[in-house]
mmCIF file of the C-alpha atoms, coordinates in Angstrom:
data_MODEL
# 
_entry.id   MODEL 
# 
loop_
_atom_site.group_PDB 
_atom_site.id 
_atom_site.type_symbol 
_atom_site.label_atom_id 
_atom_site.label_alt_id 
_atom_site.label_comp_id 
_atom_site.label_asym_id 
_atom_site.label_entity_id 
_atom_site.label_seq_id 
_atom_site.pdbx_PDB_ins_code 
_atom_site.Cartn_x 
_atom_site.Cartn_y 
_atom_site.Cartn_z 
_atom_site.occupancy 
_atom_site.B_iso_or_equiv 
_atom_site.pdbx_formal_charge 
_atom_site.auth_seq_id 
_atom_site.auth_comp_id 
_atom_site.auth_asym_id 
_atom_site.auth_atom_id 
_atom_site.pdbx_PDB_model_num 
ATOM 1  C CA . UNK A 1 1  ? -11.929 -59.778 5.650   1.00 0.00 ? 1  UNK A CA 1 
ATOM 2  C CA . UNK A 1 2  ? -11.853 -59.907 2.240   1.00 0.00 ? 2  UNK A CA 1 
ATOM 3  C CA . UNK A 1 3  ? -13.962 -56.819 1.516   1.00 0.00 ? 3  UNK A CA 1 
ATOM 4  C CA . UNK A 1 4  ? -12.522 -54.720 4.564   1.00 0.00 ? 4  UNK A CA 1 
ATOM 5  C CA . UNK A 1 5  ? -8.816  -55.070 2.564   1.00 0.00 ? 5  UNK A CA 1 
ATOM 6  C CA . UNK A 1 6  ? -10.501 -54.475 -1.160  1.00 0.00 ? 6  UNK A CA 1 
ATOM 7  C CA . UNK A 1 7  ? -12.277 -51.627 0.796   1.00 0.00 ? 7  UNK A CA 1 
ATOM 8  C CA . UNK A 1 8  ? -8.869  -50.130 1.923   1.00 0.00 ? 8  UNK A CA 1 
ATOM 9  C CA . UNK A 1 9  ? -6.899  -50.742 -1.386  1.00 0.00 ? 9  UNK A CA 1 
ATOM 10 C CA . UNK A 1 10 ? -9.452  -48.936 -3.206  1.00 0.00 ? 10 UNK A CA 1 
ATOM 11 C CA . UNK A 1 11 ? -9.478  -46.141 -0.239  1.00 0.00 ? 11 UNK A CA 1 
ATOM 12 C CA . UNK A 1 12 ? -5.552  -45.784 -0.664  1.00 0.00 ? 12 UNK A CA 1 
ATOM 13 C CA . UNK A 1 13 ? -5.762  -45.968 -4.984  1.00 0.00 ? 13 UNK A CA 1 
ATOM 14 C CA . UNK A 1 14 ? -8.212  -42.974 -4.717  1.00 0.00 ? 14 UNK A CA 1 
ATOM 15 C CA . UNK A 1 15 ? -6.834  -40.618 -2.111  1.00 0.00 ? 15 UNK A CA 1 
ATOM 16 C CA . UNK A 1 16 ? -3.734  -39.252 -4.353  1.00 0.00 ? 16 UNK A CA 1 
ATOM 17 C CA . UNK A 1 17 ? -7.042  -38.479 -6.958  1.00 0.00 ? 17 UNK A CA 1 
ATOM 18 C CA . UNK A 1 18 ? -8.683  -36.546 -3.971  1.00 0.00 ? 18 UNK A CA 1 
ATOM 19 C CA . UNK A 1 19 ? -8.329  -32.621 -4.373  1.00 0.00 ? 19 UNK A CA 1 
ATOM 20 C CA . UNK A 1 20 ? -10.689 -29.946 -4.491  1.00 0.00 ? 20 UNK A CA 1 
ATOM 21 C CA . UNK A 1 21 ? -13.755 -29.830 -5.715  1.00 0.00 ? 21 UNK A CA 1 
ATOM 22 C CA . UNK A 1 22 ? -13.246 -26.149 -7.183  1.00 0.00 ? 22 UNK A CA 1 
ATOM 23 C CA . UNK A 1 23 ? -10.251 -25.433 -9.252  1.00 0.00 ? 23 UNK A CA 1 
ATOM 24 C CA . UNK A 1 24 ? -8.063  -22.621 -7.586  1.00 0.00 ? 24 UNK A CA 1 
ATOM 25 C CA . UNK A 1 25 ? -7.447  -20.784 -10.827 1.00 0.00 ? 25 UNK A CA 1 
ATOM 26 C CA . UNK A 1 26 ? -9.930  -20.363 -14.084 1.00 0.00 ? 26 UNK A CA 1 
ATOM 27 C CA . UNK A 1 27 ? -10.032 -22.647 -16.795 1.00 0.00 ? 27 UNK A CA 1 
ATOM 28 C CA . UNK A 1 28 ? -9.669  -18.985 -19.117 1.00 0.00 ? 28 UNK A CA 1 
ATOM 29 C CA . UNK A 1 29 ? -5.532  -18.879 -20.252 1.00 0.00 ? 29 UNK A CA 1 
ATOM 30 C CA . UNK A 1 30 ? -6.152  -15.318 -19.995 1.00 0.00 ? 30 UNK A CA 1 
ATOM 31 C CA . UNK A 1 31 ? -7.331  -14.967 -16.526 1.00 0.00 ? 31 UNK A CA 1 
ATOM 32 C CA . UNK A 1 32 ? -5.622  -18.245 -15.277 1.00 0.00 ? 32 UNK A CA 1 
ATOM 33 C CA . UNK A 1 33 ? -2.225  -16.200 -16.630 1.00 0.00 ? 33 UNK A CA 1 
ATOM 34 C CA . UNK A 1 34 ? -3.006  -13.304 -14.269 1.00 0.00 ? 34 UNK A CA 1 
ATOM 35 C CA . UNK A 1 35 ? -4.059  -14.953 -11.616 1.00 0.00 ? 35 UNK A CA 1 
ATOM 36 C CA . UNK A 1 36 ? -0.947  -16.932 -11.873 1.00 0.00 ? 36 UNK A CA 1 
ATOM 37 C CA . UNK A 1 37 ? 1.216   -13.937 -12.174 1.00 0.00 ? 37 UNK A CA 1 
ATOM 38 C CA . UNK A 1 38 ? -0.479  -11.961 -9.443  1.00 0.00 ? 38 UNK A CA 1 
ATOM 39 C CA . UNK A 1 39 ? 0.401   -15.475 -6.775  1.00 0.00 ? 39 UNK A CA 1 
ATOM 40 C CA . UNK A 1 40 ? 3.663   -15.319 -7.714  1.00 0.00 ? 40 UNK A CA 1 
ATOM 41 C CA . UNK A 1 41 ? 3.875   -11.359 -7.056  1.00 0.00 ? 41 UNK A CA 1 
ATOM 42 C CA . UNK A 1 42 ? 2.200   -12.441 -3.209  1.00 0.00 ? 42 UNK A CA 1 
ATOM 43 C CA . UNK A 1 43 ? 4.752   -14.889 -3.243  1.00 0.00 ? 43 UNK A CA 1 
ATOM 44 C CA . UNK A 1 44 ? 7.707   -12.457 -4.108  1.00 0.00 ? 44 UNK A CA 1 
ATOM 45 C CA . UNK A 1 45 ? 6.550   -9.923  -1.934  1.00 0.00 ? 45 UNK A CA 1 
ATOM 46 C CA . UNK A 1 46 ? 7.007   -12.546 1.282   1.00 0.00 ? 46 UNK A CA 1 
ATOM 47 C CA . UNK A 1 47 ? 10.390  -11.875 1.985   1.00 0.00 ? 47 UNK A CA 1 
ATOM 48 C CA . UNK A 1 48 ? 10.215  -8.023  2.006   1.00 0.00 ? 48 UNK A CA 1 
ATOM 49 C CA . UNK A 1 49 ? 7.141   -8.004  4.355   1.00 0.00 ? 49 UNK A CA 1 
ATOM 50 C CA . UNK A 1 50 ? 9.492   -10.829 6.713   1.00 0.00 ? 50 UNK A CA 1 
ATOM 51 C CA . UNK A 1 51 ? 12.178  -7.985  6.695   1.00 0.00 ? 51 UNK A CA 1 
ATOM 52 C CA . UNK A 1 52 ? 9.850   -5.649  7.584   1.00 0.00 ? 52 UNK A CA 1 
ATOM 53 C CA . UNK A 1 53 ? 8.039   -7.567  10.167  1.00 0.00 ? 53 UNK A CA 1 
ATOM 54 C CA . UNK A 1 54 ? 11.804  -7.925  11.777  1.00 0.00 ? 54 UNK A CA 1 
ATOM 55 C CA . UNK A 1 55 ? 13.076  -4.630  11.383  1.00 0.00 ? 55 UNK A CA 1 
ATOM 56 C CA . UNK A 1 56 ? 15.851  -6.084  8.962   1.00 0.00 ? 56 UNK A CA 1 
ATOM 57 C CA . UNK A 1 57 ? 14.851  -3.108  6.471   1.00 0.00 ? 57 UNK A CA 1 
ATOM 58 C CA . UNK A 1 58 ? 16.632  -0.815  8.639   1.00 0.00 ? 58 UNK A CA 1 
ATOM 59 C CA . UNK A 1 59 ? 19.675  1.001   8.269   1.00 0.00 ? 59 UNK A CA 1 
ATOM 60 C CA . UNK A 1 60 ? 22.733  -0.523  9.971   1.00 0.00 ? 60 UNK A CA 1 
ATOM 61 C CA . UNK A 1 61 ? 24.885  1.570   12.381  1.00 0.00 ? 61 UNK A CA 1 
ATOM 62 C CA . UNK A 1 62 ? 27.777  -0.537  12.360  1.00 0.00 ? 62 UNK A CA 1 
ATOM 63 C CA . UNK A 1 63 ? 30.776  0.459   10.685  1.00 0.00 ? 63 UNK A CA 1 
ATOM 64 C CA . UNK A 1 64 ? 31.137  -1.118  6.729   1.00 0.00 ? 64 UNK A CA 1 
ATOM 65 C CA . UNK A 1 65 ? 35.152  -2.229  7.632   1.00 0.00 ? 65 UNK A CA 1 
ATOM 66 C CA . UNK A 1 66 ? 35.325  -4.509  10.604  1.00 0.00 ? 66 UNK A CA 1 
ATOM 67 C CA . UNK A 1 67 ? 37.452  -2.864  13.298  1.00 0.00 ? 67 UNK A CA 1 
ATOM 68 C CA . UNK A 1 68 ? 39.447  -4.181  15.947  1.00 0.00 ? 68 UNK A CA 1 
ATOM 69 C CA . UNK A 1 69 ? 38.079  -2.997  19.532  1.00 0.00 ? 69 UNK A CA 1 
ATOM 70 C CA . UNK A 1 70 ? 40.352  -4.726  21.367  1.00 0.00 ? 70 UNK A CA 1 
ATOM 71 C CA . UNK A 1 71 ? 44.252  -3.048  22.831  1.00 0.00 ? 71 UNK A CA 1 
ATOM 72 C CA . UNK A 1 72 ? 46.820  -4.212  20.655  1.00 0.00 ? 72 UNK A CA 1 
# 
């Protein structure tokens, strides 16, 4: 019993260590800097592609002053 909890305490202390075995960007400042800038360009670009993808890009045809349809 002893062993299965030493077992899970040392299971839980070295999971937050756990990532990936390859880094995601180079070790290079140079190259790590672009690659960094050109994720954040993806990233920026999310939100015009959404408003494409929804047809939010398009030109309203509603009237820019609100106006009262009702009979007064």
């Amino acid at each position: 019993m002893r062993r299965l909890i030493f077992a899970a305490c040392c299971l839980l202390a070295l999971c937050g260590n756990v990532g990936c075995l390859l880094p995601i960007y180079s070790g290079d400042p140079a190259i790590r800097t672009r690659q960094l800038i050109y994720t954040s360009e993806d990233l920026r670009q999310i939100r015009q592609e959404w408003e494409r993808i929804w047809f939010l890009d398009s030109p309203s045809h509603l009237s820019p002053a609100r106006v009262h349809g009702g009979v007064i």
